[in-house]
C-alpha positions in Angstrom: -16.4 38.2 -31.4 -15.0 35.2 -31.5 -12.8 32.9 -28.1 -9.8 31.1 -28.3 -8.2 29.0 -25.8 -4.9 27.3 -24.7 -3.8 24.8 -22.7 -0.6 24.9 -21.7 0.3 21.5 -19.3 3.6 21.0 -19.2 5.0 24.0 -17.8 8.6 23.0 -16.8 9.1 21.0 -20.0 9.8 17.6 -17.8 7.2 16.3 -20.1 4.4 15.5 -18.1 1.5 17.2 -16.9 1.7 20.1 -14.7 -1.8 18.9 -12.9 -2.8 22.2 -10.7 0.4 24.4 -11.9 -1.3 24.1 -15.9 -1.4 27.5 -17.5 -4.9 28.1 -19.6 -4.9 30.8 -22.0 -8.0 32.4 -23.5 -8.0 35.0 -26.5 -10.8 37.3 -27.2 -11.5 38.7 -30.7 -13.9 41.1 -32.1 -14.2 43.9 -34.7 -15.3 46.5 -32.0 -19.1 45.6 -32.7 -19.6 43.9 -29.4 -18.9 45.6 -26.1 -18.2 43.2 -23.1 -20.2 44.9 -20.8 -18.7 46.6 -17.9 -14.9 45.0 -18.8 -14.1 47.0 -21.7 -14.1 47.8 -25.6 -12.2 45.2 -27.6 -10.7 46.0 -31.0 -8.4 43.7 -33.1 -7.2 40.7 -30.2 -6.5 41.0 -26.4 -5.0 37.8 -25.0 -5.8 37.1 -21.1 -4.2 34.7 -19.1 -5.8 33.1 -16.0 -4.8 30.5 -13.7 -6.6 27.9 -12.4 -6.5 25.5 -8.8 -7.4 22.0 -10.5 -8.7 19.3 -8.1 -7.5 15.6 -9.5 -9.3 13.2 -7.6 -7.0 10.2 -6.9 -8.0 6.8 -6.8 -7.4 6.2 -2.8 -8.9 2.1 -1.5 -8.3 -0.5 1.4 -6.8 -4.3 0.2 -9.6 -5.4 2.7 -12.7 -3.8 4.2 -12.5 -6.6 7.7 -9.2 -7.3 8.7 -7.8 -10.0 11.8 -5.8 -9.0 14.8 -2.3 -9.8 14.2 -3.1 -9.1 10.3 -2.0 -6.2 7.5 -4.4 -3.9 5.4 -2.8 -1.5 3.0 -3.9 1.3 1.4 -3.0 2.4 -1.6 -2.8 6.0 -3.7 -3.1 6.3 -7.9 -3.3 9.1 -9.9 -2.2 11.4 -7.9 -0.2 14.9 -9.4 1.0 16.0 -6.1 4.7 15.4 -5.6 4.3 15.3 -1.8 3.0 11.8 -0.1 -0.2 11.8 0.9 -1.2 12.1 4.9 -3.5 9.5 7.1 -4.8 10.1 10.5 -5.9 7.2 12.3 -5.4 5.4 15.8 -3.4 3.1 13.8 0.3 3.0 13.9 1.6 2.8 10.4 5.1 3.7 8.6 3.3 6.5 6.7 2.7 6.1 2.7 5.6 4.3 0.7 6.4 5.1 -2.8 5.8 2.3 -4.7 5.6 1.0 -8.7 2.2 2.9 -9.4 1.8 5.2 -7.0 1.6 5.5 -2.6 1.0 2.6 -0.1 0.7 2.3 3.3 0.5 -0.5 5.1 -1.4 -0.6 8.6 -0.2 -4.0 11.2 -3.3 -4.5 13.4 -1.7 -5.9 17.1 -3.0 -8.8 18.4 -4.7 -7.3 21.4 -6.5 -4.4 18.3 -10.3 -3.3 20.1 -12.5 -5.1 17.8 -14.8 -2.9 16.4 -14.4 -0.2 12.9 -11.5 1.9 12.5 -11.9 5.5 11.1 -9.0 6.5 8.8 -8.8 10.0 7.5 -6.5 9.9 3.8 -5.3 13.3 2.7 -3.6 13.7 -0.7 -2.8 17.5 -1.5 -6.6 19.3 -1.7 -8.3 15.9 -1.5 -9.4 14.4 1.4 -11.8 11.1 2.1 -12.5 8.8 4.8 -12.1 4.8 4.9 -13.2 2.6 7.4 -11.9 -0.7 8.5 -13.5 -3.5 11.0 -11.3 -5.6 13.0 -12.0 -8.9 14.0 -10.9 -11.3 16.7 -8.1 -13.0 15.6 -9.1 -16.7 17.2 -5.8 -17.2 19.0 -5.3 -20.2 21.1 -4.4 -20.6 24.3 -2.9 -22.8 26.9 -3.0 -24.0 30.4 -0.3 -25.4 32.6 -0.1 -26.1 36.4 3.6 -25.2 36.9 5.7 -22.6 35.2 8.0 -24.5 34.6 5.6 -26.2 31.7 5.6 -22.6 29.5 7.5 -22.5 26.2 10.8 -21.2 26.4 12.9 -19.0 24.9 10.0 -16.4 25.5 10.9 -12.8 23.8 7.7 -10.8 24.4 6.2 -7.6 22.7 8.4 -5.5 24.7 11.4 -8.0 25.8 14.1 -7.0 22.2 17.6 -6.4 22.8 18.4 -3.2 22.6 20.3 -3.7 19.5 17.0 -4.8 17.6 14.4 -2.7 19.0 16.4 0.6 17.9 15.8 -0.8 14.1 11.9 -0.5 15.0 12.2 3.2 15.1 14.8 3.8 11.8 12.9 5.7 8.9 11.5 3.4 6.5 13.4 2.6 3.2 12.0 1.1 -0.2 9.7 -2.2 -0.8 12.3 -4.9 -1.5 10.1 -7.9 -1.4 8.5 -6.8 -5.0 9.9 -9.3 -6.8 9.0 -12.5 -5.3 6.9 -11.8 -2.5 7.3 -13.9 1.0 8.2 -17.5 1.2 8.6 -20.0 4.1 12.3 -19.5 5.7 12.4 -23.0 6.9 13.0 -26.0 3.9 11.5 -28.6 6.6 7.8 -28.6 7.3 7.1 -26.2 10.5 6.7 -27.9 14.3 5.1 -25.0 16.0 5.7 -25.0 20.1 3.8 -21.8 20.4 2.0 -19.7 17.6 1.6 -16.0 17.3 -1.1 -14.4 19.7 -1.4 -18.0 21.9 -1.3 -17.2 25.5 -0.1 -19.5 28.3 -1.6 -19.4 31.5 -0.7 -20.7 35.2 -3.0 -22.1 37.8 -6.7 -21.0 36.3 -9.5 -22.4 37.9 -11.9 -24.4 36.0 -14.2 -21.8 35.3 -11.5 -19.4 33.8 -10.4 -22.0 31.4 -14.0 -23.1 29.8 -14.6 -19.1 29.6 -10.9 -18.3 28.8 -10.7 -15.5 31.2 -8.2 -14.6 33.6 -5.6 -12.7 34.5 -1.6 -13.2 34.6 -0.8 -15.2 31.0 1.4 -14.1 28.8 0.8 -13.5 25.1 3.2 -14.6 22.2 3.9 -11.9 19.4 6.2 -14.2 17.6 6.3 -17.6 16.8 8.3 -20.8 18.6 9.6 -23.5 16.8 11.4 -26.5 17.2 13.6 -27.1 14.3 16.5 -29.7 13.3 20.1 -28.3 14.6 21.9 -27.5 11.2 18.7 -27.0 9.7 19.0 -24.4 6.3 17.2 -21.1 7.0 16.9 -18.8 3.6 15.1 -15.2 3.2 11.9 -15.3 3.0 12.1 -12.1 0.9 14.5 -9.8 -0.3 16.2 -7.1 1.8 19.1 -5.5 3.8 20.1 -7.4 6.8 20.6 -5.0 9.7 22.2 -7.3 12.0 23.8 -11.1 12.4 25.3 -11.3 15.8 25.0 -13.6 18.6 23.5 -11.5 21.5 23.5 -14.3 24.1 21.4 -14.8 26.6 17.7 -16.7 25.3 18.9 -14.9 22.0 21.2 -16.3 21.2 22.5 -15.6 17.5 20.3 -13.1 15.9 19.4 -12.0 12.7 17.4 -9.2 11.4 16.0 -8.6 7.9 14.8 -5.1 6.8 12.7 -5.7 3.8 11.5 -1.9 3.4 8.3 -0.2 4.4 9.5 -0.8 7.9 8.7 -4.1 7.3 11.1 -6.6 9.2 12.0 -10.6 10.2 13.7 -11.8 13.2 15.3 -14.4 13.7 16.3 -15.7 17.3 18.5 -19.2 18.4 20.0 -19.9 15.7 23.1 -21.7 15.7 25.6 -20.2 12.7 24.8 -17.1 10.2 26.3 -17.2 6.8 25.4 -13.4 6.0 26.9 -9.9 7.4 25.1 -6.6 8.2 24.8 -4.3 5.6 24.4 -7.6 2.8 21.9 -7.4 0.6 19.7 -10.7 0.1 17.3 -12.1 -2.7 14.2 -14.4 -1.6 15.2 -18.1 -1.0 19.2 -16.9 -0.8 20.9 -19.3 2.4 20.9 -17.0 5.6 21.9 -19.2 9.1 22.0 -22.5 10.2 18.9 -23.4 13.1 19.3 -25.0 16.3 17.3 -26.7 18.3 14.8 -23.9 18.8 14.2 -21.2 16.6 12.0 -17.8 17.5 10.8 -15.6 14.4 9.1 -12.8 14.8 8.0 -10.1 11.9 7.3 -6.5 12.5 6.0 -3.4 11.1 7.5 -0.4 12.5 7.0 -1.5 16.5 4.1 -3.7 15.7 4.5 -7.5 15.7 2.7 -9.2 13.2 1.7 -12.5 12.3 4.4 -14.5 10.3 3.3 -17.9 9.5 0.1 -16.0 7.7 2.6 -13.9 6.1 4.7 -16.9 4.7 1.6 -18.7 3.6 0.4 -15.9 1.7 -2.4 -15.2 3.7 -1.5 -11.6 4.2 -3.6 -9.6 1.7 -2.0 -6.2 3.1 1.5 -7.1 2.2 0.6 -8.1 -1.8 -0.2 -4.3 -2.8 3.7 -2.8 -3.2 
């Protein structure tokens, strides 16, 4: 007897693969000379058709093995057939995986305050499961000590201090990457006068011994960035994106504006003194945005979790490269 076989991949005629919904077809022939033993006699041609679960192992990898508080790994999915995104379980908040040009991504903001130590994070993608692991490191924030409160940098918007009108944007479901194109830029034309970096703490009234072993208790942690910048200064988009708000919200913030550039990926901008752009605008990279006044606070976030800007403008954020 002789076997003959078929594959049959595209099923649906969509023309393209079918993956683990592929049709195989096998033909027996024989002149009745051969018995298959215990299935039955065959004379002339039988065709049977069988179906088979097919296990594609994707490509699944982190953009970094050691990652900083305050910094962004990704992970990213290829070659995958399964139409639904893949899962993750980790301790990690993320957005979930993004579609993106070549396949999933998902992109995981490590807070400032992150335990140091190795991450375990579980990646599911249909059948296919493995497990990455990712070490985070101290970020080597600064800090600062003042004898009156009067001395701290102010405005101060803390982790947990948004209007109510931003932080309700945290939560929205994620949309596309926008920032594809060009990547992330600098927002300010002038060169940056930082009062108070991302992650620096202030402190009031430590003893000696508290500041030469930087502990404590009672400071107060920055998860944005201060700067003093020229009234009338030009602010432009660091990336491209849908701006979800350009009001003036008063109080220490002033005129606002906030930038969703996908992925849950966003910028904030607080104090500034005039905003040439409406909600609901689109806006390419380097595209004029607001004038500044005399202080400006920016502040990017991921979902809930702050992240560090200036890195991300400098291009020192590997995580945010992989779209």
């Amino acid at each position: 007897y002789a076997v003959g076989w078929n594959y049959e991949g595209d099923r649906d005629g969509d023309g393209k693969d079918d993956g683990s919904n592929a049709l195989f077809q096998i033909s027996f022939y024989s002149n009745g000379s051969i018995s298959l033993e215990k299935i039955a006699d065959i004379t002339g041609s039988e065709t049977w058709l069988f179906t088979f679960d097919i296990a594609i192992e994707p490509s699944v990898y982190l953009s970094e093995n050691t990652i900083e508080q305050g910094g962004v790994a990704a992970i990213r999915v290829t070659g995958s057939y399964e139409d639904d995104a893949p899962t993750l379980t980790t301790t990690l908040k993320n957005q979930g995986f993004i579609q993106s040009s070549n396949g999933w991504v998902c992109y995981l903001p490590i807070p400032w305050n992150a335990a140091l130590g190795t991450e375990t994070i579980d990646v599911q993608v249909g059948r296919y499961s493995t497990t990455l692991y990712l070490k985070v490191t101290d970020g080597g924030f600064s800090y600062k000590d003042y004898s009156s409160q009067s001395q701290r940098a102010t405005p101060y918007i803390g982790q947990d201090d948004a209007p109510t009108k931003v932080s309700k944007l945290f939560t929205a479901a994620p949309t596309g990457i926008s920032w594809a194109d060009a990547g992330f830029v600098q927002p300010f034309l002038n060169r940056l006068n930082t009062t108070l970096t991302f992650g620096a703490t202030e402190y009031v009234g430590r003893r000696y011994s508290e500041r030469s072993t930087n502990t404590g208790a009672g400071g107060r942690t920055s998860t944005n960035v201060i700067l003093s910048t020229t009234r009338g200064e030009l602010v432009i988009a660091p990336a491209s994106g849908k701006i979800d708000l350009a009001e003036d919200l008063g109080g220490d913030y002033g005129i606002t504006l906030v930038i969703d550039h996908g992925a849950g990926v966003r910028t904030i901008f607080y104090g500034l003194s005039d905003v040439d752009i409406k909600a609901g605008q689109q806006v390419k990279q380097g595209q004029t945005l607001a004038t500044c006044g005399k202080t400006t606070v920016v502040e990017m976030r991921i979902g809930t979790v702050p992240i560090d800007p200036i890195a991300v403008w400098r291009g020192q954020c590997n995580g945010l490269k992989y779209y």
